[in-house]
N, CA and C atoms of all chains as a GROMACS GRO file, in nm:
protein
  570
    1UNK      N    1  -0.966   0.701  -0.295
    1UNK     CA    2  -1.046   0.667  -0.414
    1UNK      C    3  -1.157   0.572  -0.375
    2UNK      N    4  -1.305   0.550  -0.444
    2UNK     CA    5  -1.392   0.459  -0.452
    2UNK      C    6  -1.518   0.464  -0.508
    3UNK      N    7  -1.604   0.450  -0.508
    3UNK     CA    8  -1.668   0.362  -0.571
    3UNK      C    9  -1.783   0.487  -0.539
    4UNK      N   10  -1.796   0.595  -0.457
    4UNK     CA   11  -1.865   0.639  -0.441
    4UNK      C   12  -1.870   0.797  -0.502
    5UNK      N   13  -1.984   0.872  -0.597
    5UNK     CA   14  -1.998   1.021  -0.616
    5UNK      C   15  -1.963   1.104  -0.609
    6UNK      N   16  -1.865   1.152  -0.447
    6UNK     CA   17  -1.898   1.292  -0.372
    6UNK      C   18  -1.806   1.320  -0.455
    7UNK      N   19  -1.695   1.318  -0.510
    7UNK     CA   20  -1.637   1.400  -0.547
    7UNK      C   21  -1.602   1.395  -0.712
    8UNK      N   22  -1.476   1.437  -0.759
    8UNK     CA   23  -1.484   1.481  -0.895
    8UNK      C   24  -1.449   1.410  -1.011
    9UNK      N   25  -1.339   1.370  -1.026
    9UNK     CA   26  -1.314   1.252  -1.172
    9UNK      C   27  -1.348   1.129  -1.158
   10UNK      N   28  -1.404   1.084  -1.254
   10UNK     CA   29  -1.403   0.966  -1.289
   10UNK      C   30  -1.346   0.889  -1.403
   11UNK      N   31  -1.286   0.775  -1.358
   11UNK     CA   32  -1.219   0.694  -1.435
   11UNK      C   33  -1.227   0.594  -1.414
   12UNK      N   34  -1.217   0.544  -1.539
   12UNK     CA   35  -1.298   0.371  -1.602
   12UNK      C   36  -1.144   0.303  -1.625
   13UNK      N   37  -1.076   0.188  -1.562
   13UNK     CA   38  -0.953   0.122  -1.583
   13UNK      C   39  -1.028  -0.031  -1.582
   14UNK      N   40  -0.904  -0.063  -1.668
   14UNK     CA   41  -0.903  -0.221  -1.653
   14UNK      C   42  -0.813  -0.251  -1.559
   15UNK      N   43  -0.882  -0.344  -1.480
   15UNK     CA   44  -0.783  -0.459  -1.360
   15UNK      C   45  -0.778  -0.561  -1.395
   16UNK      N   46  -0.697  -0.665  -1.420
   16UNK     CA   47  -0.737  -0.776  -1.426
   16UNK      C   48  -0.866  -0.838  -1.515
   17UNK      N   49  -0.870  -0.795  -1.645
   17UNK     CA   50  -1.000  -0.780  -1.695
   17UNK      C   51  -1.115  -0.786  -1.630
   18UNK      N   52  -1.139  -0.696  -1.551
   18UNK     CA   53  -1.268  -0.674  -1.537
   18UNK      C   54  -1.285  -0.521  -1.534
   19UNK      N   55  -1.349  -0.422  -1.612
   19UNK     CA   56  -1.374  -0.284  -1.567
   19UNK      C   57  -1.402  -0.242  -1.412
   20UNK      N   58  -1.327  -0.067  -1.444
   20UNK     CA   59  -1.389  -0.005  -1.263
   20UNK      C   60  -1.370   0.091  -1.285
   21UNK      N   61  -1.482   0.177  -1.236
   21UNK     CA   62  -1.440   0.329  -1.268
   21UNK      C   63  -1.501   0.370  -1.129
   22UNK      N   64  -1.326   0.434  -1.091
   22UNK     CA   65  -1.318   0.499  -0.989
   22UNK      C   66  -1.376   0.641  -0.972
   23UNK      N   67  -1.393   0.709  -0.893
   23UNK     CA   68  -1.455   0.842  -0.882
   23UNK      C   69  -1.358   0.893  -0.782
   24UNK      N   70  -1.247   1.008  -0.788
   24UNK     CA   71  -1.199   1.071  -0.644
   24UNK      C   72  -1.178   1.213  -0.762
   25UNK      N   73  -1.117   1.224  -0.637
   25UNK     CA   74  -0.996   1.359  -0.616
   25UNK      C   75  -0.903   1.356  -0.726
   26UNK      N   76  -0.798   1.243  -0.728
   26UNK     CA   77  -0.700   1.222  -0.773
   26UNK      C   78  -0.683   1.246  -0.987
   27UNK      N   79  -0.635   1.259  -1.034
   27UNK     CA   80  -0.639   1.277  -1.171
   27UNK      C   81  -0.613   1.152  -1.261
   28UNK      N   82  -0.672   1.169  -1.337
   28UNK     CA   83  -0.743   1.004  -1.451
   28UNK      C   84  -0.559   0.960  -1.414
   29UNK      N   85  -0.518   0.997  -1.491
   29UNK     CA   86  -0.348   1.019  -1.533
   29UNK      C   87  -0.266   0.876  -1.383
   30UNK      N   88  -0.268   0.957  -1.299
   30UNK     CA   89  -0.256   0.917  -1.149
   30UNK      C   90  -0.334   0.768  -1.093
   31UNK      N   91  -0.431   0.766  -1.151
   31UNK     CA   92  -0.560   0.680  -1.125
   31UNK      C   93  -0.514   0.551  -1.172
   32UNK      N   94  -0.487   0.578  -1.322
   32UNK     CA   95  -0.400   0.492  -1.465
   32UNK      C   96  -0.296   0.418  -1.380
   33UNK      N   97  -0.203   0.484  -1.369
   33UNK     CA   98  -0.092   0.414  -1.331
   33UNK      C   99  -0.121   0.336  -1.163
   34UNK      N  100  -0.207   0.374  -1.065
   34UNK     CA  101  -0.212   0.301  -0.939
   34UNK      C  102  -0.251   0.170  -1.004
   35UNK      N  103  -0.370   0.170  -1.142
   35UNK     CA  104  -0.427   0.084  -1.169
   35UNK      C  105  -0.344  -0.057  -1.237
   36UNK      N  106  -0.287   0.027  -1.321
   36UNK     CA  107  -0.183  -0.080  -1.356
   36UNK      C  108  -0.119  -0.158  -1.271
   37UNK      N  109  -0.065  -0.090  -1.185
   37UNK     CA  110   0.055  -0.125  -1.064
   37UNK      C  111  -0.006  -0.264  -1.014
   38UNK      N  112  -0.145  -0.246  -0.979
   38UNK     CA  113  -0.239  -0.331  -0.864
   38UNK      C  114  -0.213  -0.421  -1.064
   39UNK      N  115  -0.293  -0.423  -1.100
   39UNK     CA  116  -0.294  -0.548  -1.249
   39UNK      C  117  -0.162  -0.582  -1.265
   40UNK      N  118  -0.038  -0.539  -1.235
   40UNK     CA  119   0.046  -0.650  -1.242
   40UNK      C  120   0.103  -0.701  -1.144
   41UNK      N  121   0.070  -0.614  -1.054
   41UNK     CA  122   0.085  -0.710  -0.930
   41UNK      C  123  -0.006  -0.857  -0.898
   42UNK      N  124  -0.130  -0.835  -0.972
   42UNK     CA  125  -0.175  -0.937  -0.927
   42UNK      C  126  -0.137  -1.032  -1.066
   43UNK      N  127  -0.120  -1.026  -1.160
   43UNK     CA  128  -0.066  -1.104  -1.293
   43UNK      C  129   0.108  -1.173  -1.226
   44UNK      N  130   0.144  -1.083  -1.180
   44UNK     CA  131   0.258  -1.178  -1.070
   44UNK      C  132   0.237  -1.237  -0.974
   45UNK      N  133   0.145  -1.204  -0.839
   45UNK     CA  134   0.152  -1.332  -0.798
   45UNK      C  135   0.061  -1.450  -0.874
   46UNK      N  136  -0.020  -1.436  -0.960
   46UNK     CA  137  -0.105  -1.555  -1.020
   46UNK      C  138   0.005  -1.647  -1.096
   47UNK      N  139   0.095  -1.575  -1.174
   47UNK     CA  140   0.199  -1.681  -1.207
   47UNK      C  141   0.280  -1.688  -1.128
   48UNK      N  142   0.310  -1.705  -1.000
   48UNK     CA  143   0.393  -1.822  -0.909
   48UNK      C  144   0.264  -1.843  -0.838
   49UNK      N  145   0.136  -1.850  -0.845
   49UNK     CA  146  -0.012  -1.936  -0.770
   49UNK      C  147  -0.102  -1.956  -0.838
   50UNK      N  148  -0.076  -2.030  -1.010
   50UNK     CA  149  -0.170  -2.068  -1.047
   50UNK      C  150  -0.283  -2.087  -1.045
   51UNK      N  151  -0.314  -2.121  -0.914
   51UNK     CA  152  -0.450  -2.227  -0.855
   51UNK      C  153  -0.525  -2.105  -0.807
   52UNK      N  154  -0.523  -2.012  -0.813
   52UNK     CA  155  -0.607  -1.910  -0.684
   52UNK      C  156  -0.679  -1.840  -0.770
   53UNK      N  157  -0.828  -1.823  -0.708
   53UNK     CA  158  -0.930  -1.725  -0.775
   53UNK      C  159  -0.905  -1.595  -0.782
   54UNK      N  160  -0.962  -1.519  -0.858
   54UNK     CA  161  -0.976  -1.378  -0.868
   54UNK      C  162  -0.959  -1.287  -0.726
   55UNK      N  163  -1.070  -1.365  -0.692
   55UNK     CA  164  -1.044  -1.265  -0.521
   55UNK      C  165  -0.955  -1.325  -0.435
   56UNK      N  166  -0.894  -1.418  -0.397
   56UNK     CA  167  -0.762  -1.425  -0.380
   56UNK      C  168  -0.643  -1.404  -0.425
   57UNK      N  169  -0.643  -1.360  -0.524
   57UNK     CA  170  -0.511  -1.292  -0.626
   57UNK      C  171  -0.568  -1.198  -0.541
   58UNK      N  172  -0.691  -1.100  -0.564
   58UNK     CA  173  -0.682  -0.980  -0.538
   58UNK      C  174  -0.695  -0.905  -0.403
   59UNK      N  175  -0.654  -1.029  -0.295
   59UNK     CA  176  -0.710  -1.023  -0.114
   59UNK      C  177  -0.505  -1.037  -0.110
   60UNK      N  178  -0.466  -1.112  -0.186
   60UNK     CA  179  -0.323  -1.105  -0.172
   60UNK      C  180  -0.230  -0.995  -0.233
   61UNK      N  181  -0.286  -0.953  -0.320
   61UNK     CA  182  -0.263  -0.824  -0.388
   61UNK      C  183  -0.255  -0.700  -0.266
   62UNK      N  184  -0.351  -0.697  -0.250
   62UNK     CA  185  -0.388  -0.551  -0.113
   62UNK      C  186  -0.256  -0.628  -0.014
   63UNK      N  187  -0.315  -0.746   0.041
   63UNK     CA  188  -0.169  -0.785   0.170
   63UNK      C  189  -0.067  -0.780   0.130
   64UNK      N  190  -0.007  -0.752   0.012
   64UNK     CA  191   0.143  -0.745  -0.049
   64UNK      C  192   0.169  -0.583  -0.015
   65UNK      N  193   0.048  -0.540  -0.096
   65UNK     CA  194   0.097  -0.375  -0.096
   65UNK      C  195   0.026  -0.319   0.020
   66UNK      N  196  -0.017  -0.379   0.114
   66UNK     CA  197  -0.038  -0.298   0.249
   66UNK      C  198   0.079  -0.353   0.338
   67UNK      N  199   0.143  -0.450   0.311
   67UNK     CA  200   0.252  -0.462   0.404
   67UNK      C  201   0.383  -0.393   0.329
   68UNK      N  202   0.387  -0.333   0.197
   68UNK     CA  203   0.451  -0.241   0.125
   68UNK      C  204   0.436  -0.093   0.211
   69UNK      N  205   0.368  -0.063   0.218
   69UNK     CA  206   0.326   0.038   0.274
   69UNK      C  207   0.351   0.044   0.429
   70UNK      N  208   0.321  -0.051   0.523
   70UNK     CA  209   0.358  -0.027   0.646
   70UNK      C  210   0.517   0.013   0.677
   71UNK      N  211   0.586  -0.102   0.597
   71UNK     CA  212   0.772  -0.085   0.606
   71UNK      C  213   0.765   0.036   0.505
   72UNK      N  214   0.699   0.103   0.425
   72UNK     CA  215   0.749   0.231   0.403
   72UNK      C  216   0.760   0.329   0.518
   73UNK      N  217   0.600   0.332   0.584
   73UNK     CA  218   0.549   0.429   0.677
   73UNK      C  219   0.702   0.440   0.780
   74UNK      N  220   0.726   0.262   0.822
   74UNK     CA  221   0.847   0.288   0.948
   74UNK      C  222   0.954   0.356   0.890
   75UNK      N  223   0.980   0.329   0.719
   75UNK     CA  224   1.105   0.396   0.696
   75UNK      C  225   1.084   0.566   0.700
   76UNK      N  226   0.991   0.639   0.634
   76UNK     CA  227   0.892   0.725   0.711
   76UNK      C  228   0.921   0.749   0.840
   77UNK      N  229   0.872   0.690   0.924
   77UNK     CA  230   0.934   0.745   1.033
   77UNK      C  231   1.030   0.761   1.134
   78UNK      N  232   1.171   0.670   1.042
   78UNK     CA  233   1.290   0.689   1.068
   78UNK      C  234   1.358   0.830   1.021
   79UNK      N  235   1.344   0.853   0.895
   79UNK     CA  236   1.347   0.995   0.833
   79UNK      C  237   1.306   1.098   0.900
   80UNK      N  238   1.185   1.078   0.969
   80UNK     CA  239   1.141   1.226   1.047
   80UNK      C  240   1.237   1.199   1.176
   81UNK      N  241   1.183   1.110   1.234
   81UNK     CA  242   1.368   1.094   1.358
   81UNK      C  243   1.461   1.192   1.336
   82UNK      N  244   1.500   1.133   1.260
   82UNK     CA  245   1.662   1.204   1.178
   82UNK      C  246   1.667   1.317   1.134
   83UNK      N  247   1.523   1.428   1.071
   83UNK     CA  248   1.497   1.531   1.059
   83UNK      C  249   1.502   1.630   1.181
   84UNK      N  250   1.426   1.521   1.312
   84UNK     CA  251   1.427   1.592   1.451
   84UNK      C  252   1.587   1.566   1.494
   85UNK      N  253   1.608   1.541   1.479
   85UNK     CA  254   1.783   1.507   1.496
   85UNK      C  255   1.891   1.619   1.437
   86UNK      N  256   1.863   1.631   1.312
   86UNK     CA  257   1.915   1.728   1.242
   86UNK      C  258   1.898   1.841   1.341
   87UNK      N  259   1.792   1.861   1.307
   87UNK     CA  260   1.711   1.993   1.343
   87UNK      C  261   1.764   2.038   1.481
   88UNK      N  262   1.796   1.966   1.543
   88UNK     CA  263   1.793   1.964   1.663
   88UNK      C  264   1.930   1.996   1.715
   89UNK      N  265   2.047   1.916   1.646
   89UNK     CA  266   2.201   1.923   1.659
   89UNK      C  267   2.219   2.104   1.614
   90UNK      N  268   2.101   2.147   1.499
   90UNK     CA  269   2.140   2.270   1.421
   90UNK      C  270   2.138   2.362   1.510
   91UNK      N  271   2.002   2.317   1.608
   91UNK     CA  272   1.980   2.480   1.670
   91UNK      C  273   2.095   2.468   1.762
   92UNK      N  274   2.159   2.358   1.836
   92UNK     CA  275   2.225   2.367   1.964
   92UNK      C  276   2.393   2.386   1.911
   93UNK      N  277   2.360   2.385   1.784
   93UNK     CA  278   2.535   2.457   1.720
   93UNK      C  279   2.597   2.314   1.773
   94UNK      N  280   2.579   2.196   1.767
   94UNK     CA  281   2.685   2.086   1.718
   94UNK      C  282   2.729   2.068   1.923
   95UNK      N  283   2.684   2.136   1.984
   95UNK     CA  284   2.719   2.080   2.093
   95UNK      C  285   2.613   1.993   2.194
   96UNK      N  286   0.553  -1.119   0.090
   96UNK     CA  287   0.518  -1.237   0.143
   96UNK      C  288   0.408  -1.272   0.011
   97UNK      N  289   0.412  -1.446   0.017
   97UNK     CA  290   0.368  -1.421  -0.097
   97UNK      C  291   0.286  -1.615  -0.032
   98UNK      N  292   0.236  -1.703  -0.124
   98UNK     CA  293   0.200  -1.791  -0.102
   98UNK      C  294   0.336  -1.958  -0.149
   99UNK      N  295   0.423  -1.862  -0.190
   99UNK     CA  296   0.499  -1.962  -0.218
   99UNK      C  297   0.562  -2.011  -0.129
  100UNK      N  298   0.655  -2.126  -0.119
  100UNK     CA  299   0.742  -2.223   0.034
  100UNK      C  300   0.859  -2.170  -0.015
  101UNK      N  301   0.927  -2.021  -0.057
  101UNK     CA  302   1.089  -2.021  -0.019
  101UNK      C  303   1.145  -1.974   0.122
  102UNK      N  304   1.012  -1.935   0.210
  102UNK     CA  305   1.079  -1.874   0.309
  102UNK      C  306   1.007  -1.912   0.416
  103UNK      N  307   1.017  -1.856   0.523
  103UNK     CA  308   1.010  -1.920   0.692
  103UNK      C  309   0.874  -1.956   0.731
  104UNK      N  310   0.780  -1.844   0.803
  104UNK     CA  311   0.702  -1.832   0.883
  104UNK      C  312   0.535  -1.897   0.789
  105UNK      N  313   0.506  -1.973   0.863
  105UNK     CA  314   0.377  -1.996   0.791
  105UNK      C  315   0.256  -1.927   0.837
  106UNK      N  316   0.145  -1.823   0.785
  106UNK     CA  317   0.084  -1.830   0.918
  106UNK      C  318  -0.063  -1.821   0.862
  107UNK      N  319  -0.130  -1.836   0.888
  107UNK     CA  320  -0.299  -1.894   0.869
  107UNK      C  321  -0.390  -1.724   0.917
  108UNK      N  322  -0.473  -1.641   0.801
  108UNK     CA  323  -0.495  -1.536   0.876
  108UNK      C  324  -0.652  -1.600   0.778
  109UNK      N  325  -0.716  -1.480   0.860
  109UNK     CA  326  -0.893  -1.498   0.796
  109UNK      C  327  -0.903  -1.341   0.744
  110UNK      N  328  -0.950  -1.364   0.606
  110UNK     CA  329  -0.954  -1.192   0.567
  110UNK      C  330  -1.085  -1.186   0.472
  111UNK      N  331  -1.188  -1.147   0.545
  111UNK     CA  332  -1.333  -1.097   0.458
  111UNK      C  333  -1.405  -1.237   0.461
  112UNK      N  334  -1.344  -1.323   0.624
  112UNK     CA  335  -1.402  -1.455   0.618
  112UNK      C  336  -1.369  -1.580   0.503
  113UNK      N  337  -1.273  -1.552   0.462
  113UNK     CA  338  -1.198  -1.676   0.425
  113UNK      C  339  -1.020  -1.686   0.438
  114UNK      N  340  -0.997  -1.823   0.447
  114UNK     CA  341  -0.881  -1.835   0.514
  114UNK      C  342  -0.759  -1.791   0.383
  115UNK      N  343  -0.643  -1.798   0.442
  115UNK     CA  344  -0.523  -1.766   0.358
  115UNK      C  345  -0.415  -1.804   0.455
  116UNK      N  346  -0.256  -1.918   0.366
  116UNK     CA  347  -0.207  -1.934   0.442
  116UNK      C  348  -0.059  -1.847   0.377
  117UNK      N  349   0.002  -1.742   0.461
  117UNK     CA  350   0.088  -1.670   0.392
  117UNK      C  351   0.240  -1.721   0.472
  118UNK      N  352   0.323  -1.727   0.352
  118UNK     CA  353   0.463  -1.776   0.401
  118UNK      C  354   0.520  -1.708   0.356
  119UNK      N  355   0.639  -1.656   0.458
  119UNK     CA  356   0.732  -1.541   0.421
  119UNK      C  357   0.827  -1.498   0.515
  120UNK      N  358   0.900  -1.426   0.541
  120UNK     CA  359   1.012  -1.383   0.655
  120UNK      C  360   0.956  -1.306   0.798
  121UNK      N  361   0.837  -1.262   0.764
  121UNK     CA  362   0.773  -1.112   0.826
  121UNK      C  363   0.690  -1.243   0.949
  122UNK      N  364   0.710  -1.204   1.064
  122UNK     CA  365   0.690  -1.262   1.151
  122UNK      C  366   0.504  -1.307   1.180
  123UNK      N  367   0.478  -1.377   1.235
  123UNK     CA  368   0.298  -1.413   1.270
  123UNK      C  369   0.256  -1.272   1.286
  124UNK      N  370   0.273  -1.228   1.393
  124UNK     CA  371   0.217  -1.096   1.477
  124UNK      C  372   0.173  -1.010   1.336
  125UNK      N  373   0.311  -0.964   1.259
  125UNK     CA  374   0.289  -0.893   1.172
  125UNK      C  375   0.170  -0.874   1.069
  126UNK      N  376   0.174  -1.041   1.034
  126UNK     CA  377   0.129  -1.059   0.922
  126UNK      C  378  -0.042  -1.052   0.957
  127UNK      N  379  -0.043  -1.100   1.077
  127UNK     CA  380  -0.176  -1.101   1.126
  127UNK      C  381  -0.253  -0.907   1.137
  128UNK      N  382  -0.162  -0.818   1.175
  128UNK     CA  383  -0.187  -0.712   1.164
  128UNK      C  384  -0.195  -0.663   1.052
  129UNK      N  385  -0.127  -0.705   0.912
  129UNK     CA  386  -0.159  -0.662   0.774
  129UNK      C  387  -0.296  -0.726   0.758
  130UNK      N  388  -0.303  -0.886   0.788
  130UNK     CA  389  -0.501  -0.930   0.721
  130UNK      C  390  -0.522  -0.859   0.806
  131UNK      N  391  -0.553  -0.818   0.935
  131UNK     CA  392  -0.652  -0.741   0.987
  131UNK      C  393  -0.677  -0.638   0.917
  132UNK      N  394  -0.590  -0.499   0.875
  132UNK     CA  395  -0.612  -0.418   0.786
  132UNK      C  396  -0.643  -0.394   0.668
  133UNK      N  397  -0.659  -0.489   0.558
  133UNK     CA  398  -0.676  -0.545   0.479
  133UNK      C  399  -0.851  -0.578   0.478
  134UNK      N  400  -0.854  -0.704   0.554
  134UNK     CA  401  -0.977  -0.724   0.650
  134UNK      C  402  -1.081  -0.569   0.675
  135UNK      N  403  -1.025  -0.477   0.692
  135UNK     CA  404  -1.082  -0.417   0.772
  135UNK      C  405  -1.124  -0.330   0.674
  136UNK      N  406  -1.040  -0.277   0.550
  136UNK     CA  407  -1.078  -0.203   0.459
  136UNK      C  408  -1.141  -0.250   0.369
  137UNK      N  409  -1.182  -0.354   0.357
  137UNK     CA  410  -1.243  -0.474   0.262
  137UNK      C  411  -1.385  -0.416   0.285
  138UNK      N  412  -1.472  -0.472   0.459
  138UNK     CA  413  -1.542  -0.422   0.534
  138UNK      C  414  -1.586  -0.233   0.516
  139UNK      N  415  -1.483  -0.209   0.480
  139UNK     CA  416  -1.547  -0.032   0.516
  139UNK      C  417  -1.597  -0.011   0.368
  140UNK      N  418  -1.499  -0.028   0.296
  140UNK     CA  419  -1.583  -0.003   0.104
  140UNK      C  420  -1.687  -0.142   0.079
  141UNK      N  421  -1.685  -0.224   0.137
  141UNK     CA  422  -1.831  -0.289   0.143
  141UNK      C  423  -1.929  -0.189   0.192
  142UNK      N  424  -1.918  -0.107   0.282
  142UNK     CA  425  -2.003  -0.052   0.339
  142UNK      C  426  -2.072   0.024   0.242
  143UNK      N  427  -1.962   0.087   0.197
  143UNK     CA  428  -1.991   0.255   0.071
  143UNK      C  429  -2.070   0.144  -0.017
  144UNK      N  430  -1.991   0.073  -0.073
  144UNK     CA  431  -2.058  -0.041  -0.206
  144UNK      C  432  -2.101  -0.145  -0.188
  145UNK      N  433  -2.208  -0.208  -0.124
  145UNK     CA  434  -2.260  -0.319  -0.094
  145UNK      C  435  -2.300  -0.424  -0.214
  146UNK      N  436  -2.306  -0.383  -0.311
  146UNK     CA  437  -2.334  -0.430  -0.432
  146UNK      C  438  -2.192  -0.515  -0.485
  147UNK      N  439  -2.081  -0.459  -0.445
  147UNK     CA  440  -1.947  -0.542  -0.514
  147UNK      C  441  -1.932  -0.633  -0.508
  148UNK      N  442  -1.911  -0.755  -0.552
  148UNK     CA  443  -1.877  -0.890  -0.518
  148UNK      C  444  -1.764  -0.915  -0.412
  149UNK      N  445  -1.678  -1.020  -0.378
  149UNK     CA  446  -1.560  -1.008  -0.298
  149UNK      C  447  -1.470  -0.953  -0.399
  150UNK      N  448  -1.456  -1.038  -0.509
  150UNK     CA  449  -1.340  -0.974  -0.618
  150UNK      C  450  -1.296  -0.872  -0.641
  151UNK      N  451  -1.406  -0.790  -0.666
  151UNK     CA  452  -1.402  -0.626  -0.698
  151UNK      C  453  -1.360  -0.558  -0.593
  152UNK      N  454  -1.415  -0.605  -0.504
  152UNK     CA  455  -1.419  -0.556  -0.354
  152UNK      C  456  -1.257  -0.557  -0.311
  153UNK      N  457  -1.213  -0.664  -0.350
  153UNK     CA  458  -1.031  -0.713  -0.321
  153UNK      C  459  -0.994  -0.621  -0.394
  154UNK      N  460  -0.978  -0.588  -0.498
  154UNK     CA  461  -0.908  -0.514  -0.617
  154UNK      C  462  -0.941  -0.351  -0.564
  155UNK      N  463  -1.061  -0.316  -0.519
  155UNK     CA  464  -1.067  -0.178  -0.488
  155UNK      C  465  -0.962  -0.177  -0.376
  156UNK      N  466  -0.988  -0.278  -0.258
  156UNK     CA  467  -0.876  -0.263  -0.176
  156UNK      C  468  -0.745  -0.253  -0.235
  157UNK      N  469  -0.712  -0.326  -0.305
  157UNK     CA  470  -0.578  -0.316  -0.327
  157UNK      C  471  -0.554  -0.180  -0.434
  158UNK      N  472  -0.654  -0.145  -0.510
  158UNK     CA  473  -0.601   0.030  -0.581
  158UNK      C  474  -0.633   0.093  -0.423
  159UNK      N  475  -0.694   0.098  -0.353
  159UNK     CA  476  -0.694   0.222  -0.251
  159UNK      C  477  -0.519   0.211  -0.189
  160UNK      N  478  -0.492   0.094  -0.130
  160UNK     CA  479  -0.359   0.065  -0.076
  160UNK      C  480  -0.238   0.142  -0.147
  161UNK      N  481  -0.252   0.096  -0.278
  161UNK     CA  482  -0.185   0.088  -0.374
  161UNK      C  483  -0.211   0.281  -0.372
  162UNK      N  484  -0.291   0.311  -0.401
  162UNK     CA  485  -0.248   0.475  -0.404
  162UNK      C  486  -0.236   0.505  -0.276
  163UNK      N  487  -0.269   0.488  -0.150
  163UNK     CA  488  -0.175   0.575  -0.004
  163UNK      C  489  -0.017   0.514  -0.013
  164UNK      N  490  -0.016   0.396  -0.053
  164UNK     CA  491   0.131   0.386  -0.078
  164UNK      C  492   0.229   0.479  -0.149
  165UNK      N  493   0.168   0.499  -0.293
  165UNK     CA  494   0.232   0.601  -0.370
  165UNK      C  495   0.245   0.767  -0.280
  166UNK      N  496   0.139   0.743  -0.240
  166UNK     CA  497   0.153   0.879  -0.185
  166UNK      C  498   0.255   0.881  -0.046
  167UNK      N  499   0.256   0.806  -0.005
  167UNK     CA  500   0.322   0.786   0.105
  167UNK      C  501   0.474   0.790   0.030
  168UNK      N  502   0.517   0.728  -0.071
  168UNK     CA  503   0.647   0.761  -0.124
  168UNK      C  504   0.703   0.862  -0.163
  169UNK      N  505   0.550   0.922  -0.193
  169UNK     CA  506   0.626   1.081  -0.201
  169UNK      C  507   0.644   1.139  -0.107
  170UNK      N  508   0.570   1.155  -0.009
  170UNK     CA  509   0.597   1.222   0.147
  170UNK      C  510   0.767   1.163   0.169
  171UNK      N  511   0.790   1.038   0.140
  171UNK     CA  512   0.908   0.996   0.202
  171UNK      C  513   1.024   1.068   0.104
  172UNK      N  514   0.977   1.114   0.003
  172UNK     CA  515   1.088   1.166  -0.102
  172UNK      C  516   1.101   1.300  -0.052
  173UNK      N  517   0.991   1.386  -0.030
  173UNK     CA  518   0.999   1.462   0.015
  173UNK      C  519   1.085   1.511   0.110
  174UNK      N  520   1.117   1.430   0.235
  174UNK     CA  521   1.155   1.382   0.345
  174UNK      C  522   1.314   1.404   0.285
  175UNK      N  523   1.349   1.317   0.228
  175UNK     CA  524   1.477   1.272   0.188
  175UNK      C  525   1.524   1.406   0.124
  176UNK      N  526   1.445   1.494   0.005
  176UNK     CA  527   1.518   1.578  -0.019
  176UNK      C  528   1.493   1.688   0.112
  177UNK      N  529   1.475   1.793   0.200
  177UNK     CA  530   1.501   1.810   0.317
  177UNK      C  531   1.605   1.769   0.387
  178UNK      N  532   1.610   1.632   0.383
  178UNK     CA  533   1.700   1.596   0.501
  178UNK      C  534   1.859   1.613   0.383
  179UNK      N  535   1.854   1.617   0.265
  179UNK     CA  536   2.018   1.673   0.154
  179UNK      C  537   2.019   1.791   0.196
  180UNK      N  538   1.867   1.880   0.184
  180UNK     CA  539   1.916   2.032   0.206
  180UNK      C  540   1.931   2.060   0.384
  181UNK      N  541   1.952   1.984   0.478
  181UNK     CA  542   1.950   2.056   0.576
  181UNK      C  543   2.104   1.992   0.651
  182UNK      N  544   2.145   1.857   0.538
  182UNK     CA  545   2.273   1.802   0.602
  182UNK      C  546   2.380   1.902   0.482
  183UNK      N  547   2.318   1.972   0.374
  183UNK     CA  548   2.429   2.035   0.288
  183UNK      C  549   2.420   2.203   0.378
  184UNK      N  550   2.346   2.264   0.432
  184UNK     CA  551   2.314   2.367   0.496
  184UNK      C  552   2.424   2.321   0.629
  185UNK      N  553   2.428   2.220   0.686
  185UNK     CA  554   2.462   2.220   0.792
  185UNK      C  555   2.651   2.185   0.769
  186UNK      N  556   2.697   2.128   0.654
  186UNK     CA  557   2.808   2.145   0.599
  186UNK      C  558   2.907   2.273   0.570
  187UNK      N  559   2.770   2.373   0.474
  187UNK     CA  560   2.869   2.485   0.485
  187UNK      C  561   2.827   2.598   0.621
  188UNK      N  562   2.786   2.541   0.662
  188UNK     CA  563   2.830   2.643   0.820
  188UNK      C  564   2.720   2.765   0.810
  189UNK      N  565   2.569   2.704   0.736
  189UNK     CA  566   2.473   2.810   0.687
  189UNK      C  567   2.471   2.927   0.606
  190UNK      N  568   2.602   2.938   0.540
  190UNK     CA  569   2.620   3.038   0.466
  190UNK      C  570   2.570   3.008   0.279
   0.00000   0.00000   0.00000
């Protein structure tokens, strides 16, 4: 998603009161809910960090859910392991 | 990881040129590789949108994150159902 034309929907969300209307691929619907997710994520950490501006709520926001995302990716790629594992015990009939 | 003192590691990262000090369980190394990425995608939709402030700029990062994450959960669901149908396949003896 961003900020740029090339492609097809656009959608106007509130973050954190301030408007943004995204432009992708993805469907308004889909768009909605990432949007929310990121607005209360950052409405949670602001109440346990009072003190922090907008763009630090929202620079800590991304580092929350990009380090969300990395320990997904590894769990990700423990699963495919275990898929090649499967897969693997299947063809050789368990021996 | 968050900015609050309940947990271990303190560690000092620079992200879009200003500092942040994040405390949490997830080791230096780590955390330093999340601001870098963070950092880094901040930098690339600056590029597309030069016009955004930092704020906006944080918040787009964090909806972009915020949707490869989602998507990434589904790949991992995906994953998971596969790995029921190929450990229930491999139960009844492929029949």
């Amino acid at each position: 998603m961003s900020q740029s034309d090339q492609q097809k929907n656009k959608t106007t969300v509130e973050i954190y009161n301030r408007s943004y209307t995204v432009i992708g691929q993805e469907d308004p619907h889909h768009v909605r809910m990432v949007a929310s997710l990121v607005d209360q994520t950052m409405r949670d950490i602001n109440e346990a960090n009072p003190s922090l501006d907008t763009a630090k709520l929202a620079v800590l926001t991304a580092v929350n859910t990009m380090n969300d995302y990395l320990k997904l990716k590894e769990e990700c790629g423990d699963l495919m392991d275990y898929i090649e594992k499967l897969e693997k015990e299947d063809k050789n009939g368990h021996d």
